[in-house]
N, C-alpha and C positions, 0 to 999 in steps of 0.2 A: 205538762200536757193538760189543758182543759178540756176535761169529759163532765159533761151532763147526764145525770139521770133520765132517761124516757117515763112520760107517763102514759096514763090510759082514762080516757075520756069518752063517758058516754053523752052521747048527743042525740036528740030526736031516735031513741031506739039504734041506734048505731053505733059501733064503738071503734073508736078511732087512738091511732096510738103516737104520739107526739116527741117527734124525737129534735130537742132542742139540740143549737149547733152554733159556735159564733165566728164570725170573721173579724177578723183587721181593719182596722183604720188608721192609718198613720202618715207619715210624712217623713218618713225615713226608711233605710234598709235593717238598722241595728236595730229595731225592736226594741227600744230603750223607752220608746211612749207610745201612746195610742189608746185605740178608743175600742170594744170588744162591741161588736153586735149581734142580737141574739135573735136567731135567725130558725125557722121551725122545719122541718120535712114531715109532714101529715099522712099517715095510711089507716087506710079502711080496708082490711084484710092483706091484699097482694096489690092494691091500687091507690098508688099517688093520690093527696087531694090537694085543689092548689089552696096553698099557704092563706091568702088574702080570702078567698070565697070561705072558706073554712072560718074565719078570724071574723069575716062580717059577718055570718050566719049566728057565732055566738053569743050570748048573753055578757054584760060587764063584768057579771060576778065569773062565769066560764074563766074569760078569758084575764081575769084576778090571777085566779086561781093558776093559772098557767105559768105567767109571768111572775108570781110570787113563788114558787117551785123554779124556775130559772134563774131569777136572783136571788134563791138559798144556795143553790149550787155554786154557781162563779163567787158571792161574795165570801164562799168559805175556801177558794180559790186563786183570789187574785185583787187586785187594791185599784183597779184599771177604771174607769169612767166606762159604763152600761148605757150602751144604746138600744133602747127599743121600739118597734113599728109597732104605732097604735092609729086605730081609726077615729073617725068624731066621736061617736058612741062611747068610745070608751072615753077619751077626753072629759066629755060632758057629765062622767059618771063618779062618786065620789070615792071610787077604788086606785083612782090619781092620788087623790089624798093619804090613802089608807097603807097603799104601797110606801110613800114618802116616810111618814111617820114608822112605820116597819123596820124600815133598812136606815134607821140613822143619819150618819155623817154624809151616806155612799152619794155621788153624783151621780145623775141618770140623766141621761139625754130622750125624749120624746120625739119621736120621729114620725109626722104625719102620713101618712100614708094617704095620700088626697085620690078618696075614689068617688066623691061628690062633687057636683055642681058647685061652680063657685059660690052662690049664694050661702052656699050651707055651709062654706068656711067663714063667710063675713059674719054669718050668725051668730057663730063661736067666738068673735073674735076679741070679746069683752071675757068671755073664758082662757083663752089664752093670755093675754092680758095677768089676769089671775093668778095661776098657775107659774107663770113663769117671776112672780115676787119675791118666790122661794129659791134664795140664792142659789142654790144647789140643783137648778134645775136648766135646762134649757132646752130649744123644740125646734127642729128641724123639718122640713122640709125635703121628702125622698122624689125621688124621680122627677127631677126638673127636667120638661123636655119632650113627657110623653102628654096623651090627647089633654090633661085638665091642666097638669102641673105647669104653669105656665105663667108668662107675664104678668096677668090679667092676676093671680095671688099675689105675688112677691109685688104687685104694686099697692096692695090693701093692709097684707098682713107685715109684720116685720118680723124673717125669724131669724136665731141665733146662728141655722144653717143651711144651705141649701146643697142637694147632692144633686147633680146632674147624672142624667142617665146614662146606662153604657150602652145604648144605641146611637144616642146622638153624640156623644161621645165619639167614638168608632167613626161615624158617619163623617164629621166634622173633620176629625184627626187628617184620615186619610184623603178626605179630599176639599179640604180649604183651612186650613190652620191659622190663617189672619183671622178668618170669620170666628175660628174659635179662640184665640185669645181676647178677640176685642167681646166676646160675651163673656168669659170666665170675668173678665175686668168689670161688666155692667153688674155679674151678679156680688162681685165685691162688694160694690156700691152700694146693694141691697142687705147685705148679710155680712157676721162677722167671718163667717168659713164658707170655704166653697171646697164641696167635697168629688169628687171625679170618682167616678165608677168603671170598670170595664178595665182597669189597669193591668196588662196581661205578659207585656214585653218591658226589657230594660227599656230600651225606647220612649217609651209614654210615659215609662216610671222618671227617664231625667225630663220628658216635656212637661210634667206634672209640678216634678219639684223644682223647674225655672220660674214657672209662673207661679209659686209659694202657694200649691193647695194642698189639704190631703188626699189620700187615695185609699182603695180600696181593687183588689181582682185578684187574679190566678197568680197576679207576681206574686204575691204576699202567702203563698199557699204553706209553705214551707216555713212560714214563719208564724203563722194565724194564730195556732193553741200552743202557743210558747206561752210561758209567763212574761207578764207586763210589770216592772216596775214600777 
């Protein structure tokens, strides 16, 4: 069972308490591999704050700090490849580096979280570029599908993965499934992974594993903070 330590973080006079959590990524039912990602629930007393607004409000070093307390925990836990959502800011910031040389051997996956204009990922993109020289590392591409994440990067930038959303997902699934495998196949073309989110029923879990992507959702729940070999 992987448990995380909560911590406590003060912010602009408010203090807020971070309760780290990871989910599954896999391509299988046996839990024999996959990918952990680490995922936050944020409160400010009795009141949710959302994850992303929280993350961009922070500072590089903050949110160092966070992420370096989350992979203390899991890598004294489990030998599994760490995924984690990071924004430009942090990208751009040299606690990429500093996390790297910290944690050794471990792999980590970088997972964009695009809530900027595209321009301001092309800007990055001699940064990413960079970063990803370190064999050990590679950078994804979350939510393909909603208002930015969209064609217009995956035709600029090249990343190691791209996840599609579990709305359009869902949307797709249920009512045009040609349209969505002839895109899972385009984002192939773009990326070494294509990752499916929203995976909730067997169903999607064997549509998922025909067209060879990994998954991620509610199926996997029962399996999530298992150990990973």
């Amino acid at each position: 069972m992987i448990e995380i330590q909560s911590l406590s973080v003060l912010h602009k006079s408010k203090k807020y308490i971070v309760h780290p959590r990871v989910e599954l990524i896999t391509d299988c039912m046996s839990n024999k591999r996959g990918i952990y990602e680490a995922l936050c629930l944020v409160m400010n007393d009795d009141t949710q704050t959302c994850p992303k607004q929280f993350f961009d409000e922070l500072s590089s070093r903050e949110t160092y700090m966070i992420y370096r307390h989350t992979l203390d925990d899991l890598k004294a836990q489990t030998a599994a490849t760490i995924l984690l959502n990071v924004n430009i800011n942090f990208l751009e910031s040299k606690y990429v580096e500093l996390l790297l040389s910290e944690f050794g051997s471990d792999n980590i996956i970088w997972e964009l979280v695009e809530s900027s204009h595209l321009h301001s990922i092309i800007h990055i993109r001699d940064r990413l570029s960079e970063i990803r020289k370190n064999p050990r590392v590679r950078i994804w591409l979350d939510d393909f599908g909603t208002a930015r994440a969209n064609f217009d990067v995956v035709n600029v930038i090249n990343f190691d993965g791209i996840k599609m959303s579990k709305n359009l997902f869902w949307d797709l699934y249920e009512n045009d499934q040609t349209l969505l495998k002839h895109m899972i196949k385009m984002m192939k073309r773009k990326s070494d992974k294509v990752i499916i989110g929203g995976v909730d029923n067997f169903d999607k879990y064997v549509f998922c594993k025909t067209q060879q992507c990994l998954m991620q959702g509610y199926f996997f729940d029962e399996i999530k903070n298992s150990a990973v070999s």
